[in-house]
Backbone bond lengths (Angstrom), bond angles and torsions (degrees), N, CA, C in turn:
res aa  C-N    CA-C-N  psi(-1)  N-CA   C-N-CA  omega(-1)  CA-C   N-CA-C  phi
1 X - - - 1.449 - - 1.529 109.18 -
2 X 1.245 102.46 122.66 2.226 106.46 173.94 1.435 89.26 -80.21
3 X 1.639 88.49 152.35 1.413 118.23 175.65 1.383 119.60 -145.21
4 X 1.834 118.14 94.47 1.435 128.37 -172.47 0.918 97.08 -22.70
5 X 1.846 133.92 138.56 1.577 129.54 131.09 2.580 100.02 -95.56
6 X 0.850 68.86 99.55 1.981 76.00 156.13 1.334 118.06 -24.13
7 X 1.337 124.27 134.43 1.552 104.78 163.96 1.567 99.20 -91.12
8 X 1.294 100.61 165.36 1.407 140.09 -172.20 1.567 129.45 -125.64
9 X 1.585 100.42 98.95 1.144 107.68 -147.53 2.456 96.14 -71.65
10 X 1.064 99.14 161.88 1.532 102.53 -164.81 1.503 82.26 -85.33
11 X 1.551 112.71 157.93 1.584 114.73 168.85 1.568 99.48 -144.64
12 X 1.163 114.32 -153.54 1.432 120.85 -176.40 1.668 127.99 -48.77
13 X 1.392 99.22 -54.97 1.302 100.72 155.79 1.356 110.87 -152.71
14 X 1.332 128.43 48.61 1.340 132.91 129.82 1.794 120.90 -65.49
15 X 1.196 142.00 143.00 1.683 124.50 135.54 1.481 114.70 -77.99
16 X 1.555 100.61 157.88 1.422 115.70 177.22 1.388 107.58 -91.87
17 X 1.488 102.84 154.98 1.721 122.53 173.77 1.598 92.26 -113.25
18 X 1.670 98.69 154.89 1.698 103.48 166.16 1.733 92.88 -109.94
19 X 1.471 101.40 169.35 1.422 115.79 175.82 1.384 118.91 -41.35
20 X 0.887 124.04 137.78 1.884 125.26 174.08 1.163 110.08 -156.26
21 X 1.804 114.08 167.68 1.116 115.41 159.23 1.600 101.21 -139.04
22 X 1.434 87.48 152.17 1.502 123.68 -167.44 1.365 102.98 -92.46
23 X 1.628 145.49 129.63 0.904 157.13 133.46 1.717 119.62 -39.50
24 X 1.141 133.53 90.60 1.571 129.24 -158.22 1.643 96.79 -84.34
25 X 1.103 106.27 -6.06 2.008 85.66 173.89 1.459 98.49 -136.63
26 X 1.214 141.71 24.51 1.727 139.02 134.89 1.550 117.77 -125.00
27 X 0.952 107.16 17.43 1.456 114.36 -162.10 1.624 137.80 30.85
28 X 1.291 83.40 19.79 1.930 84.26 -168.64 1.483 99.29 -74.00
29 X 1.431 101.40 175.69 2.144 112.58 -171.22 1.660 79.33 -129.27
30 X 1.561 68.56 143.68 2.056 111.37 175.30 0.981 96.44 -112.32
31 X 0.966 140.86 157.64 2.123 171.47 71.38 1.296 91.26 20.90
32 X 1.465 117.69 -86.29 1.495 136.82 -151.03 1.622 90.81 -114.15
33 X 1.474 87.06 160.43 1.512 131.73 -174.47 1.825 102.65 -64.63
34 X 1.192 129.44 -33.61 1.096 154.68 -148.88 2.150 99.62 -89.51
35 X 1.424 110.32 -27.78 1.145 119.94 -124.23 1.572 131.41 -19.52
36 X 1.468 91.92 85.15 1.275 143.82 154.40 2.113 131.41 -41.75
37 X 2.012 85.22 -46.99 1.050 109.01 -174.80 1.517 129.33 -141.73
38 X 1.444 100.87 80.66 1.696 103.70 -173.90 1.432 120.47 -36.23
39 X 1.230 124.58 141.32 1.735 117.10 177.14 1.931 101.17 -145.51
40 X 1.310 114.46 -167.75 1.559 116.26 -155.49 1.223 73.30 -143.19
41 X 1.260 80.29 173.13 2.352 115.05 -170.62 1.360 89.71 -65.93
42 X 2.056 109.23 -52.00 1.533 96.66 -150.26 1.713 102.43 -70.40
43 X 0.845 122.61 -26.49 1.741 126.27 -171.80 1.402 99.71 -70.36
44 X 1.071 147.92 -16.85 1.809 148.13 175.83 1.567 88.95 -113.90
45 X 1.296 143.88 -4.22 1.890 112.25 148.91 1.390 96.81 -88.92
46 X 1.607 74.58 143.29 1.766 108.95 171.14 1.188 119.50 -107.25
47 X 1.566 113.85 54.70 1.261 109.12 -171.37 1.826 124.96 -76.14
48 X 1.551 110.76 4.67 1.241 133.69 -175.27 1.086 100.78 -76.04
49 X 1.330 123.32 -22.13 1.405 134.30 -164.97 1.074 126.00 -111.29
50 X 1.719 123.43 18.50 1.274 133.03 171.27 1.403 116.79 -71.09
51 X 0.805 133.43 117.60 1.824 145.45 163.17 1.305 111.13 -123.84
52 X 1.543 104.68 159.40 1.128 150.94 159.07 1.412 122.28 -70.76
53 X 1.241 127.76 92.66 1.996 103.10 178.79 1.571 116.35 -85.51
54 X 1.170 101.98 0.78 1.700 115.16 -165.06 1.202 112.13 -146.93
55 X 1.084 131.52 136.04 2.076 129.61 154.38 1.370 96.19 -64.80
56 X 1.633 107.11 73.34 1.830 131.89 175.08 2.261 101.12 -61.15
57 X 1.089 119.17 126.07 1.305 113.78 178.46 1.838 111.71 -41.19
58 X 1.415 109.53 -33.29 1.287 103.54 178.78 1.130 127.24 -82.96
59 X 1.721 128.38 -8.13 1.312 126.52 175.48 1.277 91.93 -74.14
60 X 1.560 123.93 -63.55 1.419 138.32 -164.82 1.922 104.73 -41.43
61 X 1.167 105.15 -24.49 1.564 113.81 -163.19 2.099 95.94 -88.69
62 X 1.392 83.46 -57.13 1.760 84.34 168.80 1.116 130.13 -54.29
63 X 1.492 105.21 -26.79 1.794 112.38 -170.60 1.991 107.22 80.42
64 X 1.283 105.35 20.89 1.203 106.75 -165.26 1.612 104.97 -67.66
65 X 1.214 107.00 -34.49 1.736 114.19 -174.29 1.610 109.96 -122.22
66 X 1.197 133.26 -169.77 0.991 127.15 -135.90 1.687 94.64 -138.70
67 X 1.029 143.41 77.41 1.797 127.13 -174.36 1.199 107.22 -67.79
């Protein structure tokens, strides 16, 4: 049985996931709804997609960005 995982949009210091589905009794990940198309953890992080929307006190605290 597939089981939607949501995508997850990346934020300050979260990473993002793209849409998938989860296999609930082998656990493998699909692409598509269909699973059609096996895929891996690292190919659904979106770690390209980490931002900042703000000079957030905690980037500024990490030194993560640059003021």
């Amino acid at each position: 049985m597939l089981s939607k995982v949501e995508e997850q949009t990346a934020g300050c210091i979260e990473n993002g996931v793209r849409e998938h589905w989860l296999c609930t009794e082998c656990s493998v990940l699909f692409s598509d709804k269909g699973a059609g198309m096996e895929t891996t953890a690292e190919e659904l992080f979106k770690k390209e997609e980490i931002l900042c929307l703000a000079k957030c006190p905690l980037c500024m605290y990490l030194n993560i960005i640059s003021i």
